[in-house]
N, C-alpha and C positions, 0 to 999 in steps of 0.2 A: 423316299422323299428327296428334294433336291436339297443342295447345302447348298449356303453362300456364306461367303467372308464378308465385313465392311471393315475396313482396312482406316482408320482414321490417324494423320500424323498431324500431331499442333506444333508445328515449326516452331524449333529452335529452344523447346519446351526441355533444357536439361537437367538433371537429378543431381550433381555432383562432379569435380574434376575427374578425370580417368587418370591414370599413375603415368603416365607421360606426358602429363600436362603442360609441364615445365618445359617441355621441350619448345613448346606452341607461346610462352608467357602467361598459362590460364592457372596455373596453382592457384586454388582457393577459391576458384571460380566455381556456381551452384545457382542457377537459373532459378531454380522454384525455392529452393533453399534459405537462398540469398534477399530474395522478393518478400516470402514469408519473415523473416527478418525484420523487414524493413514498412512492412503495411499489412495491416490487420487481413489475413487473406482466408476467404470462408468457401471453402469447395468442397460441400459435405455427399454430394453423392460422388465425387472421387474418390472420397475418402471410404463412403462404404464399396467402394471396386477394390480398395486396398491401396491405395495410393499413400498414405501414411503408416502401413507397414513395408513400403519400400525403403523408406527415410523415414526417421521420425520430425517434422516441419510441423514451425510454430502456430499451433491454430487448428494444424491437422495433426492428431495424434492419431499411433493406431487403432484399428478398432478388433476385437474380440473376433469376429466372425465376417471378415471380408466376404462381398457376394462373387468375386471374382478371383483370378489365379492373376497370381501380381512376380511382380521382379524387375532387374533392371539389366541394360547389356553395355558391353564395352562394345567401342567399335574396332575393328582389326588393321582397314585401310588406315594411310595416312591421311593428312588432313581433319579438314572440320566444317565441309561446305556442305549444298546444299545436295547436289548432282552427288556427290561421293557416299551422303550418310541415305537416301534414298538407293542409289544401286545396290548398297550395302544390304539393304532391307529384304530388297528383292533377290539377292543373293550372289551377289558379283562382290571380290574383294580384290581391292587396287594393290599392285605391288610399290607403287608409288605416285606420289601425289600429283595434282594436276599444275601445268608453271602458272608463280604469283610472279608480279608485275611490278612491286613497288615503288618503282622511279618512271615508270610508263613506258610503254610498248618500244619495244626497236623501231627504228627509224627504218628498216625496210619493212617492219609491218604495215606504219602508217603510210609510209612513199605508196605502196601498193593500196590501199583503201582508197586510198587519195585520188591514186588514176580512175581505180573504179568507178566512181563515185563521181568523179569530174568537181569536187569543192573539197577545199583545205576543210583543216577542222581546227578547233580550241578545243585548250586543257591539256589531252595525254599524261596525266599523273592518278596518283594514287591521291583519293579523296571522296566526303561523302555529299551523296547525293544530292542533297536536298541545298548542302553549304554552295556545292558546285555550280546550282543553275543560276543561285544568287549571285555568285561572284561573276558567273561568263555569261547569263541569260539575255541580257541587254545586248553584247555584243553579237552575241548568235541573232537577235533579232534582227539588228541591222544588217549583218553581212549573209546569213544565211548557211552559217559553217556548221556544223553537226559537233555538238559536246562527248570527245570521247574521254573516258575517264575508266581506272579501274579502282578496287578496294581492295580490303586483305585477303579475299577472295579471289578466284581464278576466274575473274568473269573483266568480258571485253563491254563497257557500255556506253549505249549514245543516246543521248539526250537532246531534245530537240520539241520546241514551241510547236502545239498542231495547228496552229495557224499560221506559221512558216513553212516547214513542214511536215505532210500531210499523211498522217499515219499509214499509209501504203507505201509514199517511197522510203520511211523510215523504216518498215519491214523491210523491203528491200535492200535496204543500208543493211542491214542487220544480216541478210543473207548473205549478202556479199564478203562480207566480215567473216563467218563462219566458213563460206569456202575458203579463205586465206590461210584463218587460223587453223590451220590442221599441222601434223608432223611434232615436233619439238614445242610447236605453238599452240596444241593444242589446248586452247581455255575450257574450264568445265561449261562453261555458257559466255552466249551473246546475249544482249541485254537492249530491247528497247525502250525506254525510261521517259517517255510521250512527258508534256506537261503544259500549261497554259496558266495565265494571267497577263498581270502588268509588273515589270522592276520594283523587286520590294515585295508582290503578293504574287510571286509564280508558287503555284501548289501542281504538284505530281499527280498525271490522270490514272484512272484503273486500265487502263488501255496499255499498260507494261506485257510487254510477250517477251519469251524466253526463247533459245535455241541451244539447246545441249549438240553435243557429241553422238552418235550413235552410241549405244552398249558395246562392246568390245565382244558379247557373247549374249545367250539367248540368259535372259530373265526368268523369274516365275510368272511373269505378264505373259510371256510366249509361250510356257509350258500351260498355262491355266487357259489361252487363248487355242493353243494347238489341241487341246483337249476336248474343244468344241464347246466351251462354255463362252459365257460374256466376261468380258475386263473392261469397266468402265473408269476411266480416270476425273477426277473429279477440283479443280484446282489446277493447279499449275505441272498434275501428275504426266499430263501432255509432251508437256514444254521438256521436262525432265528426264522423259526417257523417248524422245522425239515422234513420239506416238508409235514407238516398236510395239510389239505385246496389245494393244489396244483395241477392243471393238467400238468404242466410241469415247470420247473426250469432249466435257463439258467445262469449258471455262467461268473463273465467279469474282464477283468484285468485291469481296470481304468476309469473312469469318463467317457472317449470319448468311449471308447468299449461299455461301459454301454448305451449309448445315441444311440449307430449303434446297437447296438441287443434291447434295446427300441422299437426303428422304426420299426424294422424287424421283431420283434412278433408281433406288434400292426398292421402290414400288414396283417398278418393272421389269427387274431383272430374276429370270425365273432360276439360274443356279449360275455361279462364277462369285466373281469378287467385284468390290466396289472401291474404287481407291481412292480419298482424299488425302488432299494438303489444305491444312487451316494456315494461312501467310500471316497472317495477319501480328502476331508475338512479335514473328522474327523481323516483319516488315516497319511497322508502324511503331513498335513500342520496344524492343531489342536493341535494333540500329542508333536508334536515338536517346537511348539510358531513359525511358519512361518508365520509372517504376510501377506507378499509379497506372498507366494506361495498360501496361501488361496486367498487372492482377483485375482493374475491371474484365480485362478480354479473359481470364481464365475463369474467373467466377460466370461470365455469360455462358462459355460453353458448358459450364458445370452446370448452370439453370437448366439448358435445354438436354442435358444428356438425358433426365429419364423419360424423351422425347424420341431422342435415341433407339435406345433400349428396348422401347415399346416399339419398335417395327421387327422387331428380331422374332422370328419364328422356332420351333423346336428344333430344325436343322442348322441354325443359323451362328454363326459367333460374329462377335465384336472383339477388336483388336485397336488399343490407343497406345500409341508412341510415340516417338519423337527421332529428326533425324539427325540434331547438335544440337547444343547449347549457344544460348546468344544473351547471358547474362546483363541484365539493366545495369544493373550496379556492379559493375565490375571497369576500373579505365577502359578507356578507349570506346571503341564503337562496333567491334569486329567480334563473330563467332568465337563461340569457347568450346576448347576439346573436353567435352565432357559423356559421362553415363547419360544412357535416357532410361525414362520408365517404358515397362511391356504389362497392359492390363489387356487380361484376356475375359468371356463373358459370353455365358450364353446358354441355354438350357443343357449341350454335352458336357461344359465344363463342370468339372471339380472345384467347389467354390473352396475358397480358402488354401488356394495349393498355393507357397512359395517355390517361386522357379528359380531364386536364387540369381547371381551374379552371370549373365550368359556372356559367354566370348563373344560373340559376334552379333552385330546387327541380324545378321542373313539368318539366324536362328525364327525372325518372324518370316521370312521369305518359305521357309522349309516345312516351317507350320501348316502354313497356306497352303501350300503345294499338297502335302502329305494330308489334308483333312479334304482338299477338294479330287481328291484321286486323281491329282497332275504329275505321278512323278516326285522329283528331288532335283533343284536349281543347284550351281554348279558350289557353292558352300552356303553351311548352318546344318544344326543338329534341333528338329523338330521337337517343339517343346509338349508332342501329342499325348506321348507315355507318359508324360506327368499331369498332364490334367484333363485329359476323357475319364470320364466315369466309365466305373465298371461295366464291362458289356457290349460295350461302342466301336464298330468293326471302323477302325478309323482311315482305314486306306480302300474303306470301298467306293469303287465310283459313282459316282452320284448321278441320278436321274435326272434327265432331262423334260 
């Protein structure tokens, strides 16, 4: 029979600080931890995947007989972004981090954009989003300058009214940027951050695109892809690993789009993987300390999971992660270096297996790989021998 993965990561969804935290200012940082803490948080068919014997979180205790193999991993690269804990997954581990920007891009960055582009810009600092188009919005609309701005994050982003303009030459901008930034400059992403209203009610459109970096080296995207199977990216999994490794890429404008076009590749894909990013934690309710709006968003997906579940065939496994921490309640407004959760699922699995603490993200990368008969990505230690069932030739390749 054919195998498929569906590969699902709730951004920014973290279990706990990692021992280097302090390095980052994240000591005592705990995304789901933290959230449970602070508002009555009820995600009970997580909890039966074993989500509460990774942690013990208030609300979710553990339960007796998880139906799933649960654990959590450190990540190995530096940083805490989005591009870095994503490669990481897929099996790529950075020797060092991608450049942050905190006082705003070099003045030969922007001289250069500037000619490109043929218009100055507002802003160049480090600042959030949503505060940013408030402060400069008004004036971009009169003069027609593009809002560049970065965050704690390694990302170059421009901002810009779509009725000034018009979300094609704002890609455009966006590409431009991206040939610049390369070498020393290399940012994890460009950022298009589209938005519309009036001064005072400018709200951020779903029409935000991404532009990573190439990978530096071949993925398990490219090995599951080279293999002659499907790799469908689903969310912004596109944008992130710049459509390297990919047979098709499906862009989504929210958690629940994301979960309905999920389901709807995974109908049609007869053996490979499915890869999402749920944005939504890290985007909407992360960034901006909503506590409240994260745990609705996490009980929604816990509603629809055994929705999930229920498309998963006997060849089939489910894989939920995360790729950092981007704690509500923690100062500030910026990712937290933290553990994620790895729940694994699916009629091979060995339910109830503790995977324990894994080094490395890329350990789900190697999973993947190693249960779709792709090979082995360039790091992670496949978590197969601990939780195929007895009997289960796990490295055979799978029909087509």
């Amino acid at each position: 029979m054919s195998k498929r993965v569906m590969l699902i990561v709730l951004d920014s969804v973290g279990i706990g600080a990692l021992p280097d935290a302090y390095l980052y200012g994240d000591e005592g940082s705990n995304t789901l931890g933290n959230i449970a803490r602070q508002v009555k948080l009820s995600l009970p068919n997580l909890r039966r995947l074993g989500l509460g014997n990774i942690l013990p979180l208030e609300g979710i205790p553990p339960v007796p007989a998880p139906l799933g193999a649960y654990g959590k991993m450190g990540e190995l690269s530096p940083g805490k972004d989005t591009t870095t804990g994503h490669w990481e997954l897929a099996g790529i581990v950075l020797d060092k981090p991608f450049p942050l920007y905190p006082k705003g891009f070099p003045r030969e960055i922007i001289d250069a954009f500037e000619k490109r582009i043929g218009k100055k810009v507002l802003g160049n600092k480090a600042a959030s989003g949503t505060v940013i188009i408030e402060e400069l919005g008004e004036e971009h609309m009169a003069t027609g300058s593009p809002i560049v701005y970065t965050s704690a994050d390694s990302v170059f982003q421009i901002a810009a009214h779509e009725e000034v303009i018009p979300l094609e030459e704002l890609y455009e901008m966006c590409r431009v940027a991206r040939e610049i930034l390369q070498g020393d400059h290399a940012v994890g992403r460009v950022i298009a951050r589209p938005f519309v209203g009036t001064p005072g009610k400018f709200q951020r459109t779903a029409n935000r695109h991404d532009y990573s970096i190439d990978p530096p080296s071949p993925t398990m995207l490219d090995l599951i892809k080279n293999r002659g199977l499907e790799v469908v990216g689903v969310g912004k999994i596109g944008d992130i690993f710049s459509g390297k490794g990919l047979t098709k890429s499906i862009p989504t404008k929210s958690n629940a789009d994301g979960i309905d076009r999920t389901i709807a590749a995974w109908r049609s894909v007869k053996a490979g993987l499915v890869f999402t990013n749920l944005v939504d934690y890290d985007m909407k309710y992360g960034h901006r300390n909503d506590v409240e709006g994260y745990a609705k968003a996490l009980e929604e997906f816990d509603h629809r999971l055994p929705e999930i579940m229920d498309q998963l065939k006997e060849e089939d496994l489910l894989i939920i992660t995360a790729d950092h921490g981007c704690d509500p309640t923690f100062p500030g407004t910026d990712h937290t270096r933290e553990y994620v959760p790895v729940l694994v699922f699916g009629a091979k699995v060995k339910a109830g297996v503790n995977v324990g603490i894994r080094q490395s993200f890329a350990d789900v990368g190697a999973t993947v790989t190693g249960y779709l008969g792709a090979g082995a990505p360039p790091n992670g230690i496949s978590m197969l021998p601990e939780i195929s069932s007895p009997g289960i030739n796990i490295e055979e390749p799978p029909g087509i």
